[in-house]
C-alpha positions as CSV (number, residue, x, y, z in Angstrom):
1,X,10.4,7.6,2.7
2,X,8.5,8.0,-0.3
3,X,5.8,10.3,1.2
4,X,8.6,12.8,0.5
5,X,7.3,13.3,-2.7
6,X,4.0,15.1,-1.3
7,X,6.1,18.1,-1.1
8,X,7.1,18.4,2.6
9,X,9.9,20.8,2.7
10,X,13.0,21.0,5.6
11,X,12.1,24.7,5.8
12,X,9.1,24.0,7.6
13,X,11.2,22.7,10.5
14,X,12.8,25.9,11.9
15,X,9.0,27.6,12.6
16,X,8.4,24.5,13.8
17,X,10.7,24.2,16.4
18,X,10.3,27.7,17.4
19,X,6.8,27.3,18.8
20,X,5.6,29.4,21.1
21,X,2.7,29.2,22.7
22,X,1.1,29.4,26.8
23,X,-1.3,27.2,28.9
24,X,-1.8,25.6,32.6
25,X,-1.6,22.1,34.3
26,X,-4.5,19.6,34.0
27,X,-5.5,16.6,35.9
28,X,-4.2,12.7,34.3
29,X,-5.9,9.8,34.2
30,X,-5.4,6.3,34.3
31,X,-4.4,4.7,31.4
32,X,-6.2,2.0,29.5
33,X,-4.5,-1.1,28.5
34,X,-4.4,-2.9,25.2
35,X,-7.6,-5.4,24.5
36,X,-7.2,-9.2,24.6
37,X,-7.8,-10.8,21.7
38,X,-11.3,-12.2,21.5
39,X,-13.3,-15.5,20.6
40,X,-16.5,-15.3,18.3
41,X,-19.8,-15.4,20.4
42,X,-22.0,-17.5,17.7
43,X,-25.6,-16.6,18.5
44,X,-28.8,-18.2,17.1
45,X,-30.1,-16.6,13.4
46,X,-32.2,-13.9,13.7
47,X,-35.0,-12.6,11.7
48,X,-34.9,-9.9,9.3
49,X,-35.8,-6.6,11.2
50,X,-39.0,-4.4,9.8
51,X,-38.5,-2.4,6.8
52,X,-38.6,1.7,8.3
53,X,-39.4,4.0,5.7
54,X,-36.8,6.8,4.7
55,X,-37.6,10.2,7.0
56,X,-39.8,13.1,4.4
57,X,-41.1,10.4,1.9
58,X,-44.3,10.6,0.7
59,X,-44.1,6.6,-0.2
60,X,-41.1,4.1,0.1
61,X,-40.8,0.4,-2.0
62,X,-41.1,-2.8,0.0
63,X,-40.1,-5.1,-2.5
64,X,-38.2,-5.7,-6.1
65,X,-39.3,-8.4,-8.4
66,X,-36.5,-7.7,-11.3
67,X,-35.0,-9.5,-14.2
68,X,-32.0,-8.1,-15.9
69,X,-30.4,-9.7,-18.8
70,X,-26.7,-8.5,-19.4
71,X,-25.0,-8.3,-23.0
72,X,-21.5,-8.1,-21.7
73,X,-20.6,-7.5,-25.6
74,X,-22.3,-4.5,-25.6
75,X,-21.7,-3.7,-22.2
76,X,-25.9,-3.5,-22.3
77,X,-28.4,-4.1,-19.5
78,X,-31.8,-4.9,-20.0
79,X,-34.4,-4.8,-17.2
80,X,-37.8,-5.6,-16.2
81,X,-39.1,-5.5,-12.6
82,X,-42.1,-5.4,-10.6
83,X,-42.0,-2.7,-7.9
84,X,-44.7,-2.8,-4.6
85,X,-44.9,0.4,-2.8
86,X,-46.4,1.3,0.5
87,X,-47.8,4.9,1.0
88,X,-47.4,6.9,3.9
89,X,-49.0,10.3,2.9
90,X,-51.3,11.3,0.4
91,X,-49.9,11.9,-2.9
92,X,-50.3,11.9,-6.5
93,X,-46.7,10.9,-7.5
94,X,-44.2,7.9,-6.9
95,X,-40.7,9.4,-7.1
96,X,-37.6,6.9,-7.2
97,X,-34.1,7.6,-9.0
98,X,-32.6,5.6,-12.2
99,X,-29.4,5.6,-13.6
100,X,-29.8,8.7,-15.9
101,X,-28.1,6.9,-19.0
102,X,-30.9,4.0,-19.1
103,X,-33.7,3.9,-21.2
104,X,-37.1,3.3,-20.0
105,X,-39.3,2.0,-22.3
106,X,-42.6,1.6,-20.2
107,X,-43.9,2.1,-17.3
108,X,-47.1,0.5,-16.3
109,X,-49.6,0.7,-13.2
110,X,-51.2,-2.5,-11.3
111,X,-54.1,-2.6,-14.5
112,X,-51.3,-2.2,-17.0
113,X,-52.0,1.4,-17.8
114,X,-49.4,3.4,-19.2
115,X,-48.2,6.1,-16.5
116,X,-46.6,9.6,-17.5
117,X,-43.5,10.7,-15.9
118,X,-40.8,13.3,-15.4
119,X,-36.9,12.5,-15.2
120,X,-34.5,15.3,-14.8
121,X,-30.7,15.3,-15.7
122,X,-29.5,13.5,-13.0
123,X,-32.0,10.2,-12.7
124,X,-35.1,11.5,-11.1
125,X,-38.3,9.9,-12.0
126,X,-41.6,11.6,-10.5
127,X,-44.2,9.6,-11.8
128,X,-47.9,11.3,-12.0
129,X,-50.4,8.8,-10.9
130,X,-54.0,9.4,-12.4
131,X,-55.2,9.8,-9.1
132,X,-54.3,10.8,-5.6
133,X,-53.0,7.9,-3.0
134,X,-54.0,8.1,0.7
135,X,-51.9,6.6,3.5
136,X,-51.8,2.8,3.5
137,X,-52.4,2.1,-0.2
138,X,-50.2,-0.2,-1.5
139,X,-49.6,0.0,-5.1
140,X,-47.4,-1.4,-8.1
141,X,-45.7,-0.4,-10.6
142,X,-43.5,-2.3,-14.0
143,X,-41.0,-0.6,-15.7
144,X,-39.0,-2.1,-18.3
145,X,-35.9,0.2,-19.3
146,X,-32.3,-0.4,-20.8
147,X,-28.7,1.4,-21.5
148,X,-25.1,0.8,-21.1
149,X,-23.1,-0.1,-18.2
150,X,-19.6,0.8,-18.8
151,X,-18.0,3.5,-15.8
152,X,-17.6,6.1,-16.0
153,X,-14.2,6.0,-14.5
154,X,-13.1,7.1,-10.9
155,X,-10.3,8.0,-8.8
156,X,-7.4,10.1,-8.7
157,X,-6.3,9.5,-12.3
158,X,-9.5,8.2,-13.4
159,X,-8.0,4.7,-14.0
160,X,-11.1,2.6,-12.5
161,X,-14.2,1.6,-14.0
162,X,-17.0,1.5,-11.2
163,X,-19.5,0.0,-12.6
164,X,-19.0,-2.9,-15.8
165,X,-20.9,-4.8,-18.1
166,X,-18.6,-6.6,-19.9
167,X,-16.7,-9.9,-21.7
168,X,-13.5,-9.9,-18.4
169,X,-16.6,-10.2,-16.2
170,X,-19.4,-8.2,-14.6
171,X,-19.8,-6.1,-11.9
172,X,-23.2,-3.3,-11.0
173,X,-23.2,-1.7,-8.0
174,X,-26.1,-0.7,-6.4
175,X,-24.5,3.4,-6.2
176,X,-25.2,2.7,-10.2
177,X,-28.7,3.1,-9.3
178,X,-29.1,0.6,-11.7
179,X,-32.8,-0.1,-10.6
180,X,-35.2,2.3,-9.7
181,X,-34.3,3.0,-5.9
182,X,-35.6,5.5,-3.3
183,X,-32.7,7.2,-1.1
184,X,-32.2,5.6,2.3
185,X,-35.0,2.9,1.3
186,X,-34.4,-0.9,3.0
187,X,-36.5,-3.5,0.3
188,X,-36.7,-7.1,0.1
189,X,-36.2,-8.9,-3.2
190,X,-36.6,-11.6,-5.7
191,X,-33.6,-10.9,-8.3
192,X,-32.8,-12.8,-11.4
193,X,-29.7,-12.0,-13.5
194,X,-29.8,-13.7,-17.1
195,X,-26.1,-13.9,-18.6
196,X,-24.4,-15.4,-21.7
197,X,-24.4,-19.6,-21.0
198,X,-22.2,-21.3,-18.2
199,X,-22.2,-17.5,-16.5
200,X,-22.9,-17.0,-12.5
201,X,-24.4,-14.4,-11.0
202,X,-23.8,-13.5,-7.8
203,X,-26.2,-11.7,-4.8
204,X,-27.4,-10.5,-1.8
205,X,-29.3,-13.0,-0.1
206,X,-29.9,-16.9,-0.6
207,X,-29.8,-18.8,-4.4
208,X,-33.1,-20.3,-4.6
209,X,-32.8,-21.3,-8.5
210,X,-30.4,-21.7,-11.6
211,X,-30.0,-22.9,-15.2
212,X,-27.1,-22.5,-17.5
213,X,-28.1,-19.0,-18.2
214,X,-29.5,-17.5,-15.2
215,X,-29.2,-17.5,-11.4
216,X,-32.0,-15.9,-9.2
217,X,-31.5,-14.5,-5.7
218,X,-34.0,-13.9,-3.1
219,X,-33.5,-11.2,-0.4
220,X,-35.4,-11.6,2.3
221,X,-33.5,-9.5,5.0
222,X,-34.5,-5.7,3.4
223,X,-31.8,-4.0,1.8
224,X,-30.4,-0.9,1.2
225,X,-28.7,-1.9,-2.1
226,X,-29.0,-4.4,-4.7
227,X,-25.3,-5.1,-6.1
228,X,-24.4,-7.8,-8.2
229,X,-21.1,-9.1,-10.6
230,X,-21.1,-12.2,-12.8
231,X,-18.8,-14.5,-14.8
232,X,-17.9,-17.8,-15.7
233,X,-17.1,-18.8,-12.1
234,X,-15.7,-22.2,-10.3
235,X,-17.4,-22.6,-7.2
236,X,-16.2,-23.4,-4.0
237,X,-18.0,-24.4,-1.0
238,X,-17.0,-24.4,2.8
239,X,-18.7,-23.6,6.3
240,X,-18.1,-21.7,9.2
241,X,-20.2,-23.0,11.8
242,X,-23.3,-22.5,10.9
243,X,-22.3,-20.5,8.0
244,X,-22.3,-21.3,4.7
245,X,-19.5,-20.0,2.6
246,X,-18.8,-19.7,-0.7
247,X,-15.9,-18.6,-3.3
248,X,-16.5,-18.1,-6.4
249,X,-13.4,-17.5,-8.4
250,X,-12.6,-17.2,-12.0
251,X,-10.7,-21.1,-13.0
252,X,-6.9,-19.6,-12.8
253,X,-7.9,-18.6,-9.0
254,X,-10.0,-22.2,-8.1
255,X,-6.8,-23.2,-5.9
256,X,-6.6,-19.9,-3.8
257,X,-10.3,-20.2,-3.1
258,X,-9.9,-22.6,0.1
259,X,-8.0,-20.6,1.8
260,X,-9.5,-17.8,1.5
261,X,-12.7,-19.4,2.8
262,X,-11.1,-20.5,5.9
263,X,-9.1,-17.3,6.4
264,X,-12.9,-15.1,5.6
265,X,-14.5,-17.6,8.1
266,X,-11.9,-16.4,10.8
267,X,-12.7,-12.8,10.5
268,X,-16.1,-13.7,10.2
269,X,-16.1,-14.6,14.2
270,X,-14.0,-12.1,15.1
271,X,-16.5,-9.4,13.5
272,X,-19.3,-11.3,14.9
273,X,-17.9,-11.2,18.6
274,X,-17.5,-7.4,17.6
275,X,-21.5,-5.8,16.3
276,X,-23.2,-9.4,16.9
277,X,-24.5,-12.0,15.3
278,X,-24.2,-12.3,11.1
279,X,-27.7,-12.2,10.3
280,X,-27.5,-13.3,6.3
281,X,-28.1,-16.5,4.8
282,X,-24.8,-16.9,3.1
283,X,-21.2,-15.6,3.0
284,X,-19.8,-15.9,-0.7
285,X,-16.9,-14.0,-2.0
286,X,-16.6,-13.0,-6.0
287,X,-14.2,-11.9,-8.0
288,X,-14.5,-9.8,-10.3
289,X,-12.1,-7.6,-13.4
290,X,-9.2,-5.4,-12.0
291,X,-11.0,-3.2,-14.0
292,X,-12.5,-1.7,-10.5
293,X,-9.6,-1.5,-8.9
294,X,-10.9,-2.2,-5.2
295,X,-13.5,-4.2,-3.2
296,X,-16.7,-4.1,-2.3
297,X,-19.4,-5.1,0.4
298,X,-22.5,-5.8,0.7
299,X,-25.3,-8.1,2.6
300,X,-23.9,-11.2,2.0
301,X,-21.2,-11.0,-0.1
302,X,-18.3,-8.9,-0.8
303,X,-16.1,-8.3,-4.3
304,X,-12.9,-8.7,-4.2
305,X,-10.3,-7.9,-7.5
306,X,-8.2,-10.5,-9.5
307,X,-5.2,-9.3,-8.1
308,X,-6.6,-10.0,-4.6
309,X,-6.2,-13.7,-5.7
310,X,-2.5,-13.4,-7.3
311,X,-1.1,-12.1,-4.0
312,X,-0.4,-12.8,-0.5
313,X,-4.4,-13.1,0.9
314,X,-4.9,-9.0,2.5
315,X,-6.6,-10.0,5.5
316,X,-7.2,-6.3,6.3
317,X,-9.0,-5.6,2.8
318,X,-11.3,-8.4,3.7
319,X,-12.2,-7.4,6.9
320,X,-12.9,-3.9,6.1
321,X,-15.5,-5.6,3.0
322,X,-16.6,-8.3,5.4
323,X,-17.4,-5.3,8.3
324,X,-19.9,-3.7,5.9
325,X,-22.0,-6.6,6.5
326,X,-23.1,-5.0,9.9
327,X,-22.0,-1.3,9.1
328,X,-23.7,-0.8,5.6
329,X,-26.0,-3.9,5.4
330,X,-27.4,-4.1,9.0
331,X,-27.0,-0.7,9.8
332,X,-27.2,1.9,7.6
333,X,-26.6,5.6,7.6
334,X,-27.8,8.2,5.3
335,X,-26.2,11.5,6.1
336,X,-22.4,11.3,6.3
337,X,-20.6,8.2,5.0
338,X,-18.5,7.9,8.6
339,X,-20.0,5.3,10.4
340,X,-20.5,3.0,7.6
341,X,-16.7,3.5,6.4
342,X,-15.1,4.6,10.1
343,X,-16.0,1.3,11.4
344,X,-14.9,-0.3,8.6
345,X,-11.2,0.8,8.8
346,X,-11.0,0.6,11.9
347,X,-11.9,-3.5,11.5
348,X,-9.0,-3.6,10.0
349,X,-7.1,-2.6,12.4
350,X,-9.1,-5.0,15.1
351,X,-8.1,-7.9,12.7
352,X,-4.1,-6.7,13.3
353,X,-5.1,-6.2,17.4
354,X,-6.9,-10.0,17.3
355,X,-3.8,-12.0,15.7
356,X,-0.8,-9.8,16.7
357,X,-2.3,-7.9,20.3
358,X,-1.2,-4.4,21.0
359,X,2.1,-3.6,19.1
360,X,0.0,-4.7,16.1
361,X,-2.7,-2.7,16.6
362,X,-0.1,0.4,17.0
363,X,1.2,-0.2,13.4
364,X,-1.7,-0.3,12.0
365,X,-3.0,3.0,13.1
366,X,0.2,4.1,12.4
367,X,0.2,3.4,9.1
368,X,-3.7,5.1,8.3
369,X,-2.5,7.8,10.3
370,X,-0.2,8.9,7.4
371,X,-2.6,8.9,4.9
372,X,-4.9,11.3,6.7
373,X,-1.7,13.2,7.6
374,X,-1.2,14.2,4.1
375,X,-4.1,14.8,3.1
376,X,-5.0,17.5,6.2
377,X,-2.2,19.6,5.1
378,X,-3.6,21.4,1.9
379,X,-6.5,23.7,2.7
380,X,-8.1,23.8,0.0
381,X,-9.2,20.8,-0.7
382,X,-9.3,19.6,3.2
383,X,-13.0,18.6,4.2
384,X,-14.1,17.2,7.4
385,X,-14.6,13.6,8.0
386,X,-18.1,14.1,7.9
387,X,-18.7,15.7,4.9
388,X,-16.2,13.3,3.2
389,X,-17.6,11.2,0.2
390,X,-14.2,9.1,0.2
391,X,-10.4,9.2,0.6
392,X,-8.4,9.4,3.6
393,X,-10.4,12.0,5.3
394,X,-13.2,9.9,5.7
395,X,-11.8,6.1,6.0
396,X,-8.9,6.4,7.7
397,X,-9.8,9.6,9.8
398,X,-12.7,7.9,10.8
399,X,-11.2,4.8,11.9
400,X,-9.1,7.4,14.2
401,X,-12.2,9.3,15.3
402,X,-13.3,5.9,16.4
403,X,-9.9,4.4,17.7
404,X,-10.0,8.1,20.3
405,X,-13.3,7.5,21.5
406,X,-12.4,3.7,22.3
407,X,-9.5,5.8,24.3
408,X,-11.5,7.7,26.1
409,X,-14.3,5.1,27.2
410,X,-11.2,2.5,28.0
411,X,-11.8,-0.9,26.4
412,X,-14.2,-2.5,27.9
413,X,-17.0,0.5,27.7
414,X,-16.1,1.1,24.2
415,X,-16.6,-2.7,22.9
416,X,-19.8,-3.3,25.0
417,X,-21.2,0.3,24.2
418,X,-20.0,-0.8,20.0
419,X,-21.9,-4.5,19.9
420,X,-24.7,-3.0,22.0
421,X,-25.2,-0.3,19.5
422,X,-24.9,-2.4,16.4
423,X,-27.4,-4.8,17.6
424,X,-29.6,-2.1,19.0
425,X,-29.7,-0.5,15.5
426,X,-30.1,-3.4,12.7
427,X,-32.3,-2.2,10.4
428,X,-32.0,1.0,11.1
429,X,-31.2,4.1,9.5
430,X,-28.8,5.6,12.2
431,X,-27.5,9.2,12.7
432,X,-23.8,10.2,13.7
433,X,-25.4,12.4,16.7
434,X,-27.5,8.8,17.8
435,X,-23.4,7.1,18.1
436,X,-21.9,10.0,19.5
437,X,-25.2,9.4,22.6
438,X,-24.5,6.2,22.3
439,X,-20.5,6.6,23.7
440,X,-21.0,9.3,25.9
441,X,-23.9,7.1,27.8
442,X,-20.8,4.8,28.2
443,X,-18.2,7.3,29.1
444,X,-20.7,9.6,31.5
445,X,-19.2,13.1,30.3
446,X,-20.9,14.9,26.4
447,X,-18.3,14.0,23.8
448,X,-19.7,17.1,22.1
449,X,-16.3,18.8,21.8
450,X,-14.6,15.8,20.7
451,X,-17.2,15.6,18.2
452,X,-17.2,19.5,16.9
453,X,-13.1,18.9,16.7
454,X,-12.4,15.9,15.1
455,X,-15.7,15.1,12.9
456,X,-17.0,18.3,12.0
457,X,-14.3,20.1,11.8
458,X,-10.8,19.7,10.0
459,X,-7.3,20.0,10.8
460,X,-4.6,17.7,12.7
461,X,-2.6,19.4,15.7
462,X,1.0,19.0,16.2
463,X,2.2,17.8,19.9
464,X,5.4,18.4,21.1
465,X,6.8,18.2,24.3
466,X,10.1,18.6,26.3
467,X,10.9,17.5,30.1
468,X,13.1,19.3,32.2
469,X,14.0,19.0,36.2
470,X,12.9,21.5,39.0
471,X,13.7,21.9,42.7
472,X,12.4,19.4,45.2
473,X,12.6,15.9,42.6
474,X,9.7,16.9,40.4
475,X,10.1,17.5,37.1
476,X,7.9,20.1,34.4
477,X,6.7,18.9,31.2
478,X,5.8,21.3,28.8
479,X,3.4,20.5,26.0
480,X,2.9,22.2,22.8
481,X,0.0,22.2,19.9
482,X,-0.2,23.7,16.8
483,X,-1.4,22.7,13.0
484,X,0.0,23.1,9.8
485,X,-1.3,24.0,6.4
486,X,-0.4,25.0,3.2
487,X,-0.7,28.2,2.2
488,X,-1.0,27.5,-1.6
489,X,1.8,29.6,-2.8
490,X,4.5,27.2,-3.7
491,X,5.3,23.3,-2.6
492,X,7.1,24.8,0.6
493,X,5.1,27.5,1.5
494,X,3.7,26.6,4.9
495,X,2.1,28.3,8.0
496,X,1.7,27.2,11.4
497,X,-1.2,28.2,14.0
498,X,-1.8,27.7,17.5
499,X,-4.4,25.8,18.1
500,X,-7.1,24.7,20.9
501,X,-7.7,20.5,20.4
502,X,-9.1,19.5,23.7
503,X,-6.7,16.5,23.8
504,X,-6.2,13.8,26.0
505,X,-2.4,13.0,25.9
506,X,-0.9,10.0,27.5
507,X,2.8,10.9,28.4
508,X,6.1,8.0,29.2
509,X,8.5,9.9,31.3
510,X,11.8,8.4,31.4
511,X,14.0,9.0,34.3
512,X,17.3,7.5,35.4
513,X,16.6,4.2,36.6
514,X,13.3,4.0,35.0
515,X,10.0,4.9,33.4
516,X,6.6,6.7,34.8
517,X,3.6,6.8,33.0
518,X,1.0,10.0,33.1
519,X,-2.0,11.1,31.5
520,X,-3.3,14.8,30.9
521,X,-5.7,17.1,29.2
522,X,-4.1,19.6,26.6
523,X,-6.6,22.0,26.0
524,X,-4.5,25.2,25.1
525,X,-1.4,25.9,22.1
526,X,0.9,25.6,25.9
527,X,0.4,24.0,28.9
528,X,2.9,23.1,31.9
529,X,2.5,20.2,34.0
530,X,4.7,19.1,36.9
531,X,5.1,15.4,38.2
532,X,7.3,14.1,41.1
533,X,10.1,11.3,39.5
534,X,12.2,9.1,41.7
535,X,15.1,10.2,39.2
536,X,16.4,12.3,37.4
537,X,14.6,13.2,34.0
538,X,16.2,11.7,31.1
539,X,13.4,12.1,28.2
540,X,9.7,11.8,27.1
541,X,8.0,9.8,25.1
542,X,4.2,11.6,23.9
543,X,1.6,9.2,23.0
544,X,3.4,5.8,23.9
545,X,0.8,3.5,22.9
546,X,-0.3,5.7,19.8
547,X,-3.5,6.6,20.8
548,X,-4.2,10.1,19.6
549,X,-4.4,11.3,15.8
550,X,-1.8,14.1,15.4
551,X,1.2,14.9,13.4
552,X,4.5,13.4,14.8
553,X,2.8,10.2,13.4
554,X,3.7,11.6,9.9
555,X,6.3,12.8,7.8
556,X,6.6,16.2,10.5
557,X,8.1,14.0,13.0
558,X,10.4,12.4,11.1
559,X,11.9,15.8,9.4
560,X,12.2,16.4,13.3
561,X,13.9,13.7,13.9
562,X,16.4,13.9,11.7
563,X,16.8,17.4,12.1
564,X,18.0,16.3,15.9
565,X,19.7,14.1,14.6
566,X,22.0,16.4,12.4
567,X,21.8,18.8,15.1
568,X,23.4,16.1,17.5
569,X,26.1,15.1,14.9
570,X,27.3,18.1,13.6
571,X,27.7,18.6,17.8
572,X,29.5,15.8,18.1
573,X,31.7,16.7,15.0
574,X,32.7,20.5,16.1
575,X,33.4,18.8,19.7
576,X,35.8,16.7,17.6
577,X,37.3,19.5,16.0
578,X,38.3,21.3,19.1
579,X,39.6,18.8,21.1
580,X,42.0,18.1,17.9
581,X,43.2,21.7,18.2
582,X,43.4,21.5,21.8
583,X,46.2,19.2,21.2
C-alpha cells in the first residue's frame, strides 16, 4: 500500500459513493477469450527495405562513414565522418542537427573546400553550399568536430546520466545527436569506435573488423539511430536458430551471461511470432554503468544496466528493449512516441500472457494500470498519451490503449491485423492515424472515438456498478462513470465529473447457484441495463478479465473497498451490541 503516499485522501470516498448520474440500456456482445500462448514462426532473412526520405526535406543522408575516438578520462568524443546526401529539391543549404555542446572544427565539401555554416542554440547546422543543388544530386560532406559527453542528468530527481563518456564504461545514445542527423532520416553506416586498449564497442549492425583499440560496425539495414556503449567486456556467444547472439558483460557478470542469452533467445521467438521476422544480423546484449539507470533498444542490440545482471533476470525489461527492434528499428514513428513505446509495454505484458496464459496477463496490466492511475489524477501536469515524451502517460497508457483495441477486435483480428501491420510497414515512417486504419479495417466499425478518448485526450473514468432484482426473474444493473482530478488546492482537495467514455464494459453477474456473463456499451455518466438470471442476484463483478483502463484498478477501488469493509463491520458490531441488550 505504498501508493498511499501519492496523497489519496479517505475524503474523496463519500462524493464518490454518492454519484449521481443518468443513462439507457445498450446492446452486449460476446466476449473474447484469453490468447493461447504461441510458438515462433521463423521466417527466411529478409533484405533491408529502401531508405524513404523524411516528409518537407529539402535533402535527407543515405549513409555515415564515421570514426569517433572516446577519451573516457575526459569524458571527450572526437569525431570524423564522411556524410553522402541525396537531394530531393533544389536548394542551396544541407541542414542536419548536432549535439549543441560539440565543437566542429571543419567542415568540408566533396573537393575539400571549406563550407560556411549556421548553428543555433539548440544544434542546428544549415550549411550554405556555394551553389544551388537540383534534385538527384548526390553530394558529400566531412566534418570533423568534438566536446564532452557527460549527461546532462534526467528523471524525476535528476539522478541519471543519459548519455556517458567515461572510465565505469560508455554509453551514447543516438537522442544525443551525437552525429550530425536529420529528424526522421533512416541511413546505412560504416561506424568505427576507437577506445582506450582491451575496450569493445558495441553496435547496430554486424562486426566486420577489430584490434585491441577499435571495433567497426557496419549497418547495412538503414537506421534511424546510431547508438553505441563500450567497455572492457567478456564476450559471450550463443544462437537462436539462425540467430546469432551475443552478451557482452563486464568480468563480474561473465557467469550470468548464458542465461541471459537463452532466456533473450526465448523472447526473441515469441516477439518474432508477434510483428514478424527479426530482420538484423545479430542480437547482442551490453551492459553498461548504473549510471543510466534504465535500458535501451535499438537495431540489434539493446543496453541493459549492471544491476540487471545482479538480480533475478527481468524478463519484462528485456522484452520491452528487445520489442524496439521492430517498433523503433523496423518501424519508426516521428510524431508522437506511442506506437514505438505502446507496443513496447504492452510486449511485456505478452511475455507474462506467453509463459503464465491469462491470469498472468491480468496482473500485468494490473500492475501498469496503477502507474497511469496516479499520474491522471493531477491536472496540471496530465497530458495525453500522445503528446507524452515519457512516463506513465505514454508507456503504460499506451500499452492500455493497445491492450482495449485488442478487446475490441477479439484476439485473433488484433494479432493478425498487429504482425500484418508491422511487416507491412518496415522501413517505414508510420503515423498513429495509419494504425488506428489499420484496426478498424480489422474490426469493420471507425475507432475514431476510441481514438479522440483515450489517445488524444486525457483522463481515466471511474466504473461503478450495483445489481439489484426486479419482477419477472430479471435483474437491473446500473452502471456509473465519472473521473477524478485534483483540484490543486491542498493534497485532499479533489473533484469529481460526470463523464461520457464510450466504454465497452464486460460485466460477471453472480446469482445464487451461479454466474452469467454480459457485455455492454456505457456511453453516458448512468446507464440501466436489465438481464434475465435463473437466480436470484447475489453481486457483480465489472471488468472480470481486466480488460478496460479505469479507476477501480487503482488506489480508488481499494479506499472503496475498505470503506465497505468498515461499513460492514461496524454493522456487524452495532448488531452485536443490540442483541447483548436484548438480553
Amino acid at each position: 500500500m505504498a501508493r498511499r503516499a501519492q496523497g489519496w485522501p479517505a475524503a474523496l470516498l463519500p462524493a464518490v459513493l454518492g454519484l449521481v448520474a443518468v443513462g439507457c440500456p445498450q446492446q452486449s456482445r460476446t466476449p473474447v477469450t484469453a490468447r493461447q500462448p504461441v510458438t515462433a514462426q521463423v521466417e527466411e532473412f529478409l533484405g533491408p527495405p529502401a531508405q524513404i526520405a523524411p516528409e518537407g526535406v529539402a535533402a535527407h543522408i543515405l549513409h555515415y562513414d564515421l570514426t569517433a575516438e572516446i577519451v573516457p578520462r575526459k569524458h571527450w568524443l572526437k569525431a570524423t565522418g564522411k556524410i553522402d546526401w541525396e537531394v530531393l529539391k533544389e536548394t542551396r543549404r544541407l541542414e542536419f542537427r548536432l549535439r549543441p555542446n560539440l565543437q566542429i572544427l571543419k567542415l568540408t565539401d566533396r573537393e575539400g573546400r571549406d563550407l560556411e555554416y549556421d548553428r543555433d542554440k539548440e544544434g542546428a547546422v544549415s550549411v550554405r553550399l556555394p551553389a544551388p543543388l537540383t534534385a538527384g544530386a548526390r553530394p558529400s560532406l566531412t566534418i570533423e568536430y568534438e566536446g564532452e559527453i557527460y549527461g546532462p542528468r534526467g528523471g524525476a530527481r535528476r539522478q541519471r546520466l543519459w548519455d556517458y563518456v567515461g572510465n565505469e564504461g560508455t554509453y551514447v545514445r543516438f537522442e544525443a545527436q551525437w552525429y550530425p542527423q536529420v529528424e526522421g532520416d533512416t541511413a546505412t553506416a560504416d561506424l568505427t569506435i576507437i577506445g582506450p586498449p582491451g575496450w569493445t564497442a558495441v553496435s547496430c549492425g554486424e562486426l566486420v573488423a577489430q584490434d585491441s583499440r577499435s571495433c567497426r560496425w557496419r549497418v547495412a539495414y538503414p537506421a534511424v539511430g546510431l547508438s553505441f556503449c563500450a567497455a572492457e567486456y567478456a564476450l559471450t556467444q550463443s544462437r537462436a536458430g539462425r540467430m546469432p547472439l551475443q552478451c557482452y558483460t563486464f568480468a563480474p557478470h561473465t557467469g550470468r551471461a548464458r542465461e541471459f542469452l537463452e532466456k533473450s533467445g526465448r523472447i526473441l521467438a515469441l516477439l518474432e511470432s508477434l510483428y514478424g521476422p527479426y530482420r538484423f544480423p545479430k542480437f547482442a546484449i551490453a551492459e553498461i554503468p548504473d549510471l543510466y539507470g534504465g535500458g535501451h533498444g535499438d537495431q540489434s542490440f539493446i543496453m541493459l544496466p549492471e544491476k540487471a545482471f545482479t538480480e533475478p533476470f527481468d524478463e519484462e525489461f528485456v522484452a520491452h528493449e528487445m520489442a524496439h527492434n521492430w517498433w523503433g528499428s523496423q518501424i519508426f514513428c516521428t510524431e508522437s512516441e506511442f506506437p514505438i513505446e505502446g507496443f513496447a509495454t504492452y510486449s511485456e505484458a505478452l511475455w507474462r500472457e506467453h509463459v503464465g496464459g491469462a491470469e498472468a496477463l491480468r496482473r500485468a496490466m494490473r500492475a501498469q494500470a496503477e502507474a497511469v492511475l496516479v499520474h491522471s489524477l493531477d491536472a496540471d501536469a496530465e497530458t495525453s498519451c500522445f503528446r507524452a515524451e515519457s512516463g506513465p502517460l505514454l508507456y503504460q497508457k499506451g500499452a492500455w490503449i493497445l491492450h482495449m483495441s485488442r478487446r475490441l477486435l477479439g484476439d485473433a483480428a488484433w494479432f493478425r491485423v498487429v504482425r500484418k501491420f508491422a511487416t507491412e510497414n518496415v522501413g517505414k515512417v508510420i503515423t498513429c492515424r495509419r494504425l488506428q486504419q489499420a484496426l478498424e479495417a480489422g474490426y469493420g466499425h471507425s475507432l475514431e472515438q476510441f481514438f479522440q478518448q483515450w489517445l488524444y485526450g486525457t483522463g481515466v473514468p471511474w466504473v461503478k456498478g450495483k445489481i439489484a432484482a426486479t419482477a419477472g426473474g430479471r435483474a437491473k444493473v446500473i452502471l456509473t462513470q465519472a473521473v477524478i482530478k485534483s483540484t490543486g488546492r491542498g493534497e485532499e482537495a479533489w473533484e469529481l465529473a460526470p463523464s461520457n467514455f464510450s466504454l465497452l464494459v464486460d460485466l460477471l453477474l453472480r446469482y445464487e447457484g451461479g454466474e452469467q456473463r454480459e457485455t455492454v456499451w456505457l456511453t453516458k455518466p448512468r446507464q440501466e441495463y436489465e438481464f434475465a438470471l435463473p437466480g436470484k442476484p447475489t453481486g457483480l463483478v465489472i471488468d472480470p478479465d481486466e480488460w478496460l483502463l479505469d479507476h477501480s484498478k487503482g488506489l480508488a477501488g481499494e479506499l472503496e473497498a475498505e470503506m465497505e469493509n468498515v461499513e460492514e463491520e461496524l454493522g456487524k458490531q452495532l448488531g452485536e451490541e443490540l442483541s447483548n441488550l436484548s438480553r
